[in-house]
C-alpha positions as CSV (number, residue, x, y, z in Angstrom):
1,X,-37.2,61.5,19.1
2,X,-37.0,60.4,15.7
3,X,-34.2,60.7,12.6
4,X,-35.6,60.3,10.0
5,X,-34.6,61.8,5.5
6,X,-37.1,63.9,4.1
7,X,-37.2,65.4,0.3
8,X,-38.8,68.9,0.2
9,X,-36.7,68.6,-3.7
10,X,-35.2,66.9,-6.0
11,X,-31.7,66.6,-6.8
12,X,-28.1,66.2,-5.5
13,X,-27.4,64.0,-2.7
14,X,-27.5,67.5,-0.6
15,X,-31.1,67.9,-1.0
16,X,-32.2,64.6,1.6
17,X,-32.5,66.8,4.8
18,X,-32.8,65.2,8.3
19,X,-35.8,66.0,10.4
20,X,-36.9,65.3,14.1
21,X,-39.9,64.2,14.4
22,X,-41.8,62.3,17.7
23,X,-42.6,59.0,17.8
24,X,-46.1,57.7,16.6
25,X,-48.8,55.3,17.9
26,X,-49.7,52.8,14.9
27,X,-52.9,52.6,13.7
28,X,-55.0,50.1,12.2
29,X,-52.9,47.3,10.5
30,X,-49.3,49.1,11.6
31,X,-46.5,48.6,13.4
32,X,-44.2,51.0,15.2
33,X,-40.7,49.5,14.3
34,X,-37.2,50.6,15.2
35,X,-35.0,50.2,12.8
36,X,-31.5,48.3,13.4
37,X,-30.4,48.5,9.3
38,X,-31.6,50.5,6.4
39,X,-31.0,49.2,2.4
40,X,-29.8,51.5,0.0
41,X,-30.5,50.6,-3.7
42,X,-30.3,52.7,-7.4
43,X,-34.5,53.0,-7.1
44,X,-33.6,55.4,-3.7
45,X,-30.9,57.5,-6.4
46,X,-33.6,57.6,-9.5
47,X,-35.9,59.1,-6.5
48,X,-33.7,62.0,-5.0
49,X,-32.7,62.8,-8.4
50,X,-36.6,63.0,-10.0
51,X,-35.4,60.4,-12.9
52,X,-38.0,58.6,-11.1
53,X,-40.8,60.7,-9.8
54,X,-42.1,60.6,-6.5
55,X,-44.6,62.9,-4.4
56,X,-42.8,66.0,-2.6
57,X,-42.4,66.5,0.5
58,X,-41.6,63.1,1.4
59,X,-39.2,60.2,3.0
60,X,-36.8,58.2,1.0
61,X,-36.0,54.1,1.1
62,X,-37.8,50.6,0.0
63,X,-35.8,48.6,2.2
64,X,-35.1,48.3,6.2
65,X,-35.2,45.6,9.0
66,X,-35.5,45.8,12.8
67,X,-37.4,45.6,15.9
68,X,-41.1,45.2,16.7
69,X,-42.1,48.1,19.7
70,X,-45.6,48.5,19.4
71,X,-48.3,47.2,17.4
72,X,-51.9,49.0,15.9
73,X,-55.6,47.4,16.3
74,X,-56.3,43.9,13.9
75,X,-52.4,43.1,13.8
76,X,-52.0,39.8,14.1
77,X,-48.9,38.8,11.6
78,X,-46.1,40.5,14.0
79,X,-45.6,40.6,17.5
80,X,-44.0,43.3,19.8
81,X,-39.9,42.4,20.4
82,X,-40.5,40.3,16.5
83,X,-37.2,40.8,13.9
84,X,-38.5,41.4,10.7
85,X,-37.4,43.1,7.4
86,X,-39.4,44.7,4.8
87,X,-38.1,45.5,0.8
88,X,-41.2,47.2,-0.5
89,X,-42.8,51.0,0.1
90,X,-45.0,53.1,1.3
91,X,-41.5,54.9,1.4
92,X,-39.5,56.2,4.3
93,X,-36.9,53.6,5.3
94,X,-34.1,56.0,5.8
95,X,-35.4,56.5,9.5
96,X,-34.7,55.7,12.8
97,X,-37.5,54.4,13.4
98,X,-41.2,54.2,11.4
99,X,-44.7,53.3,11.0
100,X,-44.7,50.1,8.7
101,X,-48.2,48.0,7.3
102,X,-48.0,45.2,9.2
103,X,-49.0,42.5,6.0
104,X,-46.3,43.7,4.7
105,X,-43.1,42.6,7.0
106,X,-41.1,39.1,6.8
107,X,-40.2,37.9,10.2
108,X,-36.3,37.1,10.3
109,X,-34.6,33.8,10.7
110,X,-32.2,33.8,13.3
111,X,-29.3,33.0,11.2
112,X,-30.2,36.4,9.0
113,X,-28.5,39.4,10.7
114,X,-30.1,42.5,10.3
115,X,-27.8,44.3,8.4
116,X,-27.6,41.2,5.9
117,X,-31.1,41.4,5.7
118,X,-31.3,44.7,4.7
119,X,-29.0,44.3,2.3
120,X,-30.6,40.9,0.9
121,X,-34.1,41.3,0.9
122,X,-34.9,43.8,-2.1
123,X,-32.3,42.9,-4.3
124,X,-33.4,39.3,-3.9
125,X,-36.9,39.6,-4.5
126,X,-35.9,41.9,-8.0
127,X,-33.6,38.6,-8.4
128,X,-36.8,35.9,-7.6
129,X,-38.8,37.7,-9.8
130,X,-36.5,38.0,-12.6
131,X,-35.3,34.6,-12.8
132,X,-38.4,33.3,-12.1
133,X,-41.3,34.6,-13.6
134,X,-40.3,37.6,-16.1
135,X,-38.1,34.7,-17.8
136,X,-38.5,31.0,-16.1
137,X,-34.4,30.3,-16.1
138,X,-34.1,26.7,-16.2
139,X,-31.2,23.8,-17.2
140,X,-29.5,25.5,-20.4
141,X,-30.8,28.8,-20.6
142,X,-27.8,31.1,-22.0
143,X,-28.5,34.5,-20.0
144,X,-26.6,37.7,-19.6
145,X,-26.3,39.9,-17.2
146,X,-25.0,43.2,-16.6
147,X,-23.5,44.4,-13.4
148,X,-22.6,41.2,-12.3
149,X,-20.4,41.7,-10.1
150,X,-22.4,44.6,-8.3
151,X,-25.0,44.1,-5.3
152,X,-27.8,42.4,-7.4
153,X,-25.8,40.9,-9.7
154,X,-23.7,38.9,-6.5
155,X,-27.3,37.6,-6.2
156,X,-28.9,37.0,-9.7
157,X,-25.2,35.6,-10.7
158,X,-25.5,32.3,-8.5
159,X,-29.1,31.7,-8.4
160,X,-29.2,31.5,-12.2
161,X,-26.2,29.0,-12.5
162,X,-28.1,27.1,-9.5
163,X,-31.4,27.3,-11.8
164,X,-29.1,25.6,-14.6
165,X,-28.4,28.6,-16.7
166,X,-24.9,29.0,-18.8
167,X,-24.3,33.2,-17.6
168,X,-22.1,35.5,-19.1
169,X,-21.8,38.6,-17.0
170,X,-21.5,41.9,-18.0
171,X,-19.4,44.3,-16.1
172,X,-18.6,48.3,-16.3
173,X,-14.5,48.2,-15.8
174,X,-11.8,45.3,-15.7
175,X,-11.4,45.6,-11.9
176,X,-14.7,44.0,-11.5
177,X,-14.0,41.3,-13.2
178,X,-12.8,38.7,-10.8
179,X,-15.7,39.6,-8.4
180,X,-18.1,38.8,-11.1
181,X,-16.3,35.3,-11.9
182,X,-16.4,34.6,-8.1
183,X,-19.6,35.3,-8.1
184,X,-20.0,32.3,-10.7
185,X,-20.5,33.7,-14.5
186,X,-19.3,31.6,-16.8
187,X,-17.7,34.2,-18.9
188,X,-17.2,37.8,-18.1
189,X,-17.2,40.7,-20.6
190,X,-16.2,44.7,-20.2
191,X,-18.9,46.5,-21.8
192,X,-18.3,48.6,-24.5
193,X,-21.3,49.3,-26.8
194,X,-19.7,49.2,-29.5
195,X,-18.2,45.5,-29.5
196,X,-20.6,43.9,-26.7
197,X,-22.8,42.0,-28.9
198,X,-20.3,40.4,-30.8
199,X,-18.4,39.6,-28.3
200,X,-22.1,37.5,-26.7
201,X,-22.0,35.5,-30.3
202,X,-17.9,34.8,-30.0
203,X,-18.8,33.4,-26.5
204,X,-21.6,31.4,-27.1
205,X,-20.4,29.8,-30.1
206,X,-22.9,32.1,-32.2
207,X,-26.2,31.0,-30.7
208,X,-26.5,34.4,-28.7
209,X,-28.7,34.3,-24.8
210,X,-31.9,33.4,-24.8
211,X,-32.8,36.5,-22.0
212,X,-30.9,39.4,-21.4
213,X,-30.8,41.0,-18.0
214,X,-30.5,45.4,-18.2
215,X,-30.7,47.6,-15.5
216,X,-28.7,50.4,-17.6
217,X,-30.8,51.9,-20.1
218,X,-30.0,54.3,-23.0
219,X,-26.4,53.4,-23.2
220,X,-26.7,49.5,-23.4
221,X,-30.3,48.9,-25.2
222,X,-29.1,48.3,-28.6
223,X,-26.5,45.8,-27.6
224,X,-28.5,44.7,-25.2
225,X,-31.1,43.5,-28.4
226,X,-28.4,42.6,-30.6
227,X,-27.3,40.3,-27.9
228,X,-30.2,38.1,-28.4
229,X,-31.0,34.7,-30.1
230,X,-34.2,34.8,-32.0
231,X,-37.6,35.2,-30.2
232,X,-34.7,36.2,-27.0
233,X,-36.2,38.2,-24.3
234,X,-34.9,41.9,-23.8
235,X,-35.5,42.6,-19.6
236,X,-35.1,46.5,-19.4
237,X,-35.7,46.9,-15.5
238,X,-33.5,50.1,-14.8
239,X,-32.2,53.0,-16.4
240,X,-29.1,54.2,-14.7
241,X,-27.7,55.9,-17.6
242,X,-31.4,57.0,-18.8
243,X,-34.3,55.6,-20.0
244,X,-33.9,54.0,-23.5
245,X,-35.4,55.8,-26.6
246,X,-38.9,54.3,-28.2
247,X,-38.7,51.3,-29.6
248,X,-40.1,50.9,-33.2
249,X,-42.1,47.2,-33.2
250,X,-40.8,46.6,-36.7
251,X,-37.2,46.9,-34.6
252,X,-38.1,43.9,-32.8
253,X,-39.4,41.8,-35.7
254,X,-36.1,42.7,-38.0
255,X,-34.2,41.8,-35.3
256,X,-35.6,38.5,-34.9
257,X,-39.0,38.9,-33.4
258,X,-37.7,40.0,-30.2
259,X,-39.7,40.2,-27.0
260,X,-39.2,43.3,-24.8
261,X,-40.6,43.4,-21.4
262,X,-40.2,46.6,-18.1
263,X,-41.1,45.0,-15.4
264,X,-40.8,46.1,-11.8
265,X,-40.9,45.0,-8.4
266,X,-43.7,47.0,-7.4
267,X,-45.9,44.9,-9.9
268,X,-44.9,41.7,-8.5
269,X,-45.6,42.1,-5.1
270,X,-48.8,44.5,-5.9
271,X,-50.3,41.9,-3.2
272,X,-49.2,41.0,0.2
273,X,-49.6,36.9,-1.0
274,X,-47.2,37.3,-3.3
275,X,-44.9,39.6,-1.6
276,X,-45.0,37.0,1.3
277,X,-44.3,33.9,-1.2
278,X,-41.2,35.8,-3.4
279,X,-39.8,37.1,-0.1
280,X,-39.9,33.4,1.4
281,X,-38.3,31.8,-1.9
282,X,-35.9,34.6,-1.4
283,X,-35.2,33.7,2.7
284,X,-35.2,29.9,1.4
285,X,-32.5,30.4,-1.2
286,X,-30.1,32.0,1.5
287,X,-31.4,29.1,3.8
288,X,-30.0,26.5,1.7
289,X,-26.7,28.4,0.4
290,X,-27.2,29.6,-2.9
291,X,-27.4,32.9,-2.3
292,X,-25.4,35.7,0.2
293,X,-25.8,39.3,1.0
294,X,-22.8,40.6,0.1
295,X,-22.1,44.5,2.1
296,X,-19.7,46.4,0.5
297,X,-20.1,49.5,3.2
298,X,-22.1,50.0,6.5
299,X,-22.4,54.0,6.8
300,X,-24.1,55.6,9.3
301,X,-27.4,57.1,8.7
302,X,-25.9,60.5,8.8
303,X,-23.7,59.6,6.4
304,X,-26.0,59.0,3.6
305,X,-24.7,61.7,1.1
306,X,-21.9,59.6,0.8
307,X,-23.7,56.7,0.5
308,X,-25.4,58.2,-2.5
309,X,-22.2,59.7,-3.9
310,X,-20.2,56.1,-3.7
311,X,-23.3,54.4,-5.4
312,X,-23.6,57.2,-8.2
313,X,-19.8,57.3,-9.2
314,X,-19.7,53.5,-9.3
315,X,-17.6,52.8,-5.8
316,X,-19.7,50.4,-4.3
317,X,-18.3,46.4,-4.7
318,X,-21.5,44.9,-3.4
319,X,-24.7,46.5,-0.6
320,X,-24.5,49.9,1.3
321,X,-26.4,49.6,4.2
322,X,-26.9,52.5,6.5
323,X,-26.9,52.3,10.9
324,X,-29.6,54.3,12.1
């Protein structure tokens, strides 16, 4: 039999149920793959909680890696007994074991352990994309960056300063500080909405970033765009503390003619090419030492309630990863 999270609602952590369910045959273009490592990330939270919409009843995670058992008719990407990972839906990862599209699974260097895998693969394509093609960091690039000293930012931190960029991180509490600097941020500020912006000119010597890195929301917009040098670049990706109010377009062009992009993850790997090609730059990257996984906490599947909780309130010092 199976383990695997199902929502029948939305809500507290208390609302994923476990179910039983029997193992299934994969069809056309599937695999059948048991799962050695499961990711957890803020999308999974926005999801239980219905900030972020999602189709009821159904399972819950973007991100898992583990073994090949059976392949479905016109596979021909994967092979049975085949590590691989995966960091993009049809959700469900928070399983035992699942039914996976085939196109859509990275096979797994040897050096990658599962569990780092689980914890790397997501977070580093949201990282490839960002740096790469919502803003094309580069030698000088002044960029900022908020939770960087938290699962994402342990990766976005160093792959920007390898790109060439000057980064100032942005952290939620002084504790976090030193993890952000040894992560590689050239200067490291406690965010207060009220001061953040000026504190980004005192840093940079009053030339502001060029590209500003939010996954926060309502509480951090404004200093988020104040932040910014002319013509800057305003990256909203996330909303944990709530999505941010409407912007007015006359906002952006008193402010300096501002850009202001929400991109997602989803929309850069819409097809498996390019899901293949950002998940490779991603393995590469790890390949060649400028970027780590870094796991905070392994729980057990049947812990994930707490898994939830310690991401919600803030706990977590790098990836939860959850043992089926």
């Amino acid at each position: 039999m199976v383990t695997r999270v199902q929502l029948h609602q939305v809500g507290a952590p208390q609302v994923m149920q476990f179910e039983q369910v029997s193992v299934q045959a994969p069809g056309a273009g599937e695999v059948w793959l048991e799962q050695t490592a499961i990711g957890v990330n803020p999308l999974d939270l926005s999801q239980r909680s219905g900030a972020v919409p999602v189709a009821l009843p159904c399972g819950l995670g973007l991100e898992g890696s583990g073994l090949v058992k059976a392949i479905g008719p016109g596979v021909t990407q994967v092979q049975v007994g085949d590590r691989v990972a995966y960091a993009t839906g049809p959700l469900g990862a928070y399983a035992s074991a699942r039914l996976y599209p085939a196109e859509r699974l990275v096979k797994l260097p040897p050096e990658l352990a599962s569990d780092a895998a689980a914890a790397l693969l997501f977070k580093g394509i949201t990282a490839q994309y960002l740096l790469k093609s919502t803003y094309p960091v580069g030698p000088g690039t002044r960029v900022l960056i908020y939770g960087a000293a938290g699962a994402l930012g342990q990766l976005m931190v160093p792959w920007a300063k390898h790109l060439g960029a000057r980064v100032i991180g942005v952290v939620s509490k002084p504790q976090s500080v030193e993890r952000a600097r040894a992560a590689g941020c050239d200067a490291v500020l406690v965010f207060d909405a009220a001061t953040l912006a000026q504190q980004v000119v005192e840093v940079t010597q009053g030339h502001k970033v060029d590209v500003v890195y939010d996954p926060i929301g309502r509480v951090s917009f404004e200093a988020s765009l104040d932040s910014l040098r002319p013509r800057g670049l305003l990256v909203s990706f996330g909303a944990t503390s709530g999505a941010p109010d409407a912007v007015q377009v006359g906002t952006l062009n008193a402010k300096g003619s501002l850009f202001l992009t929400r991109p997602s993850l989803a929309a850069h790997t819409a097809s498996a090419s390019e899901y293949q090609a950002r998940a490779a730059d991603v393995l590469a990257a790890f390949a060649a030492g400028i970027i780590q996984p870094r796991i905070w906490q392994r729980y057990p599947l049947a812990e994930v309630v707490q898994a939830h909780a310690d991401l919600h309130d803030g706990r977590a010092q790098g990836a939860i990863v959850l043992i089926p």
